[in-house]
N, C-alpha and C positions, 0 to 999 in steps of 0.2 A: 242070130237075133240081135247081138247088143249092138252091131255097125249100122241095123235099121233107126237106133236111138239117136237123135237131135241132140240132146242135154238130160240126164237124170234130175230130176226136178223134188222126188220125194228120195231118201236113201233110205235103206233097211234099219239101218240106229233113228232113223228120224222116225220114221213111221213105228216103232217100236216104242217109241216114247211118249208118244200122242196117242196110239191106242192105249198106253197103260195108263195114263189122265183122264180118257173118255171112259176108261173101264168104272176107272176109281167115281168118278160121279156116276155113272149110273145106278152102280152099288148105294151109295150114299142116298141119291134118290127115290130108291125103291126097296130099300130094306123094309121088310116087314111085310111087302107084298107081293106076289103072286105071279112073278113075272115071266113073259111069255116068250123067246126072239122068235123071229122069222126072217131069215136068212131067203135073199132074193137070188134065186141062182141065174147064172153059173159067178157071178163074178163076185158076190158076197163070201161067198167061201173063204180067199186066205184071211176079209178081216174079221169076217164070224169065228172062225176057227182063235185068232188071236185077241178077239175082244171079249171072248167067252171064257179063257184063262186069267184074263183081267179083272172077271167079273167075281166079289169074292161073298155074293147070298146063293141061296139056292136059283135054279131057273132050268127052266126048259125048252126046248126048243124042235122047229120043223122048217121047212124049205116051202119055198111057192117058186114056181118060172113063170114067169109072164114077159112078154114080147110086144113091142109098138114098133119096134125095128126093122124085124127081118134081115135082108141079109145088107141094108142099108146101112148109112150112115146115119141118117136122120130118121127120124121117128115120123111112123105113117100116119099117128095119129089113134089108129085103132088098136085097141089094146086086148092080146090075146092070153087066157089062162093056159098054160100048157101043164102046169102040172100045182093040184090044191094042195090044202094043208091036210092030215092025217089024224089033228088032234085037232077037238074044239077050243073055242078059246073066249067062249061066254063066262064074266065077270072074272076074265086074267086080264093083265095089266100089258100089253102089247107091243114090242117095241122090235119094230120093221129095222132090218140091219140092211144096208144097200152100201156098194162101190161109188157111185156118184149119182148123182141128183144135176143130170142137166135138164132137158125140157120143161120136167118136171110131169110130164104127162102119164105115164105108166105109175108114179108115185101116187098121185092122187087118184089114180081108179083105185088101185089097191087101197086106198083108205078108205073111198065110199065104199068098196067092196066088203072091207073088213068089218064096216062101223056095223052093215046089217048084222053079225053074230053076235051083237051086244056083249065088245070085249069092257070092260072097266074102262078101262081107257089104251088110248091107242098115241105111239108117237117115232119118230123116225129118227136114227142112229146110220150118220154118211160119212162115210171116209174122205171123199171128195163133193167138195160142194163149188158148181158150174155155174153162180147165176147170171151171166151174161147170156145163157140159152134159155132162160127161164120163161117159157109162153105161158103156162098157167101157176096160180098160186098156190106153193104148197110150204106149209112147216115144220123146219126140222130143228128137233129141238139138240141133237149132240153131233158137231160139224169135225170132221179131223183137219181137215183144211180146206182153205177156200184159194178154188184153182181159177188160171186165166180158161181161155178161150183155146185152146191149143187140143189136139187130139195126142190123149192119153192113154197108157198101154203099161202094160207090168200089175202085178201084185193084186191078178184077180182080172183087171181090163185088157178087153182083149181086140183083135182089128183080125177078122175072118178067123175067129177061134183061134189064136195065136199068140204069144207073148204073154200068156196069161201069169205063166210059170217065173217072169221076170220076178225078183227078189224087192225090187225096187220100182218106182212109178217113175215114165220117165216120157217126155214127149216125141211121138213119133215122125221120123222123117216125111215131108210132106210127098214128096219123090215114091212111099210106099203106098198110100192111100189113095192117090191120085188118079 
Protein backbone atom coordinates (compact mmCIF):
# COMPACT_ATOMS: atom_id res chain seq x y z
CA UNK A 1 0.00 0.00 0.00
CA UNK A 2 2.44 2.86 1.18
CA UNK A 3 4.75 2.44 -2.46
CA UNK A 4 1.20 3.27 -4.23
CA UNK A 5 1.66 6.96 -2.05
CA UNK A 6 3.09 10.02 -4.12
CA UNK A 7 3.91 12.26 -1.02
CA UNK A 8 2.18 11.94 2.66
CA UNK A 9 0.55 15.13 2.54
CA UNK A 10 -1.49 15.05 6.20
CA UNK A 11 0.93 12.89 8.93
CA UNK A 12 -0.76 11.18 11.83
CA UNK A 13 0.75 13.96 14.62
CA UNK A 14 -0.61 16.50 12.09
CA UNK A 15 -3.97 15.21 11.81
CA UNK A 16 -4.11 14.58 15.55
CA UNK A 17 -3.69 18.09 16.21
CA UNK A 18 -6.14 19.61 14.10
CA UNK A 19 -8.92 17.25 15.23
CA UNK A 20 -8.12 18.18 18.85
CA UNK A 21 -8.60 22.24 17.86
CA UNK A 22 -11.70 21.37 15.78
CA UNK A 23 -12.92 19.20 18.79
CA UNK A 24 -12.13 21.95 21.14
CA UNK A 25 -14.41 24.40 19.30
CA UNK A 26 -17.09 22.62 18.71
CA UNK A 27 -17.32 21.95 22.48
CA UNK A 28 -17.18 25.44 22.98
CA UNK A 29 -19.69 26.15 20.50
CA UNK A 30 -22.34 23.92 21.73
CA UNK A 31 -22.11 23.44 25.20
CA UNK A 32 -25.40 23.68 26.75
CA UNK A 33 -27.06 22.06 23.77
CA UNK A 34 -28.24 19.10 22.39
CA UNK A 35 -25.94 17.94 20.13
CA UNK A 36 -26.30 15.35 17.42
CA UNK A 37 -23.07 13.81 15.06
CA UNK A 38 -23.76 11.97 11.99
CA UNK A 39 -21.04 10.42 10.80
CA UNK A 40 -21.17 9.90 6.72
CA UNK A 41 -19.89 6.33 6.22
CA UNK A 42 -17.58 4.53 5.32
CA UNK A 43 -14.86 7.24 5.31
CA UNK A 44 -16.01 9.50 8.40
CA UNK A 45 -15.30 6.89 10.67
CA UNK A 46 -11.44 7.32 11.70
CA UNK A 47 -12.22 11.17 11.96
CA UNK A 48 -15.69 10.54 13.80
CA UNK A 49 -14.08 8.12 16.02
CA UNK A 50 -11.28 10.77 16.85
CA UNK A 51 -13.19 13.99 16.80
CA UNK A 52 -15.69 12.41 19.17
CA UNK A 53 -12.90 11.90 21.92
CA UNK A 54 -12.10 15.51 21.42
CA UNK A 55 -15.42 16.43 22.04
CA UNK A 56 -15.55 17.18 25.93
CA UNK A 57 -20.05 17.95 26.30
CA UNK A 58 -22.24 15.25 26.12
CA UNK A 59 -23.53 14.19 22.34
CA UNK A 60 -24.64 11.53 20.58
CA UNK A 61 -24.41 10.03 17.60
CA UNK A 62 -25.65 7.69 14.22
CA UNK A 63 -24.16 7.00 10.73
CA UNK A 64 -26.09 7.58 7.21
CA UNK A 65 -24.27 6.07 3.76
CA UNK A 66 -25.15 7.86 0.95
CA UNK A 67 -23.49 7.58 -2.54
CA UNK A 68 -23.38 10.06 -5.78
CA UNK A 69 -20.23 7.99 -6.68
CA UNK A 70 -20.67 4.52 -7.23
CA UNK A 71 -17.79 2.82 -8.19
CA UNK A 72 -16.47 6.10 -9.91
CA UNK A 73 -14.39 8.67 -9.50
CA UNK A 74 -16.62 11.45 -10.10
CA UNK A 75 -19.92 12.02 -8.70
CA UNK A 76 -23.00 11.02 -10.97
CA UNK A 77 -24.75 13.49 -9.79
CA UNK A 78 -27.62 11.37 -8.23
CA UNK A 79 -27.61 10.98 -4.91
CA UNK A 80 -28.36 7.47 -3.29
CA UNK A 81 -29.52 6.88 0.62
CA UNK A 82 -28.11 3.55 1.33
CA UNK A 83 -28.48 3.30 4.74
CA UNK A 84 -30.76 6.33 7.32
CA UNK A 85 -30.41 7.45 10.64
CA UNK A 86 -31.96 5.17 13.57
CA UNK A 87 -32.48 8.21 15.91
CA UNK A 88 -34.56 11.28 15.37
CA UNK A 89 -33.05 14.36 15.36
CA UNK A 90 -36.01 16.92 15.57
CA UNK A 91 -35.05 20.09 17.80
CA UNK A 92 -31.14 18.39 18.24
CA UNK A 93 -28.55 20.67 17.18
CA UNK A 94 -26.87 18.56 14.02
CA UNK A 95 -23.51 18.47 12.99
CA UNK A 96 -22.91 16.12 9.82
CA UNK A 97 -18.99 14.68 10.29
CA UNK A 98 -17.66 13.93 6.63
CA UNK A 99 -13.78 12.96 5.24
CA UNK A 100 -13.89 15.68 2.57
CA UNK A 101 -16.23 17.88 1.04
CA UNK A 102 -15.31 17.97 -2.85
CA UNK A 103 -18.21 18.40 -5.37
CA UNK A 104 -20.08 19.15 -2.71
CA UNK A 105 -23.06 17.41 -4.25
CA UNK A 106 -24.09 14.40 -1.82
CA UNK A 107 -23.30 17.17 1.11
CA UNK A 108 -26.05 19.38 0.16
CA UNK A 109 -28.81 16.77 -0.45
CA UNK A 110 -28.17 15.41 2.90
CA UNK A 111 -28.81 18.82 4.26
CA UNK A 112 -32.03 19.39 2.31
CA UNK A 113 -32.66 16.04 3.47
CA UNK A 114 -32.06 16.66 6.99
CA UNK A 115 -33.59 20.15 7.20
CA UNK A 116 -37.22 18.19 6.54
CA UNK A 117 -36.72 16.53 10.32
CA UNK A 118 -36.82 19.93 11.91
CA UNK A 119 -33.24 19.47 13.51
CA UNK A 120 -32.40 22.94 15.60
CA UNK A 121 -30.05 23.44 13.47
CA UNK A 122 -27.82 21.79 11.21
CA UNK A 123 -24.09 22.22 10.16
CA UNK A 124 -21.03 20.46 8.71
CA UNK A 125 -17.75 19.18 10.47
CA UNK A 126 -14.80 18.16 7.16
CA UNK A 127 -11.55 16.90 7.65
CA UNK A 128 -10.58 17.79 4.17
CA UNK A 129 -12.10 20.47 2.35
CA UNK A 130 -11.59 20.27 -1.79
CA UNK A 131 -12.95 23.48 -3.16
CA UNK A 132 -11.39 23.56 -6.44
CA UNK A 133 -14.17 20.60 -7.26
CA UNK A 134 -16.83 22.48 -5.73
CA UNK A 135 -20.16 22.47 -8.47
CA UNK A 136 -22.77 23.36 -5.89
CA UNK A 137 -22.86 25.54 -2.81
CA UNK A 138 -22.54 24.22 0.38
CA UNK A 139 -21.31 25.38 4.03
CA UNK A 140 -19.04 24.12 6.28
CA UNK A 141 -18.73 25.72 9.16
CA UNK A 142 -15.47 23.30 11.01
CA UNK A 143 -12.60 22.66 8.03
CA UNK A 144 -9.38 20.35 9.30
CA UNK A 145 -7.73 21.44 6.05
CA UNK A 146 -7.96 22.79 2.87
CA UNK A 147 -6.66 20.34 0.21
CA UNK A 148 -5.29 20.92 -3.47
CA UNK A 149 -6.82 19.06 -6.18
CA UNK A 150 -4.96 15.85 -6.02
CA UNK A 151 -6.71 12.27 -5.37
CA UNK A 152 -6.54 11.42 -1.74
CA UNK A 153 -6.33 8.17 0.23
CA UNK A 154 -5.49 7.18 3.91
CA UNK A 155 -7.28 7.92 7.09
CA UNK A 156 -10.84 7.00 6.14
CA UNK A 157 -10.42 7.90 1.96
CA UNK A 158 -10.42 5.29 0.04
CA UNK A 159 -9.73 4.34 -4.14
CA UNK A 160 -11.80 0.84 -4.75
CA UNK A 161 -12.38 0.29 -0.97
CA UNK A 162 -8.63 0.35 -0.23
CA UNK A 163 -6.20 2.39 1.82
CA UNK A 164 -8.67 3.38 4.05
CA UNK A 165 -6.63 1.88 6.84
CA UNK A 166 -3.62 4.25 5.95
CA UNK A 167 -2.60 6.16 9.42
CA UNK A 168 -2.07 9.12 7.36
CA UNK A 169 -3.70 11.13 4.25
CA UNK A 170 -1.42 10.90 1.59
CA UNK A 171 -1.79 11.47 -2.34
CA UNK A 172 -2.12 8.84 -4.55
CA UNK A 173 0.05 7.72 -7.32
CA UNK A 174 -1.62 8.65 -10.55
CA UNK A 175 -0.23 5.39 -12.22
CA UNK A 176 -3.07 3.59 -9.68
CA UNK A 177 -6.21 5.37 -10.57
CA UNK A 178 -5.68 5.70 -14.01
Amino acid sequence: MKEDIKEVLFTEKELRARIKEIGKQISEDYRGKDLFLIGVLKGSVPFMADLMKEIDIPCTMDFMAVSSYGNSSKTSGVVRILKDLDFEIEDKHVLIVEDIVDSGVTLRYLVDYLKGRKPASIEIACLLNKPDRRTVEINTKYIGFEVPDYFLVGYGLDYAEKYRNLPYIGILKEEIYK
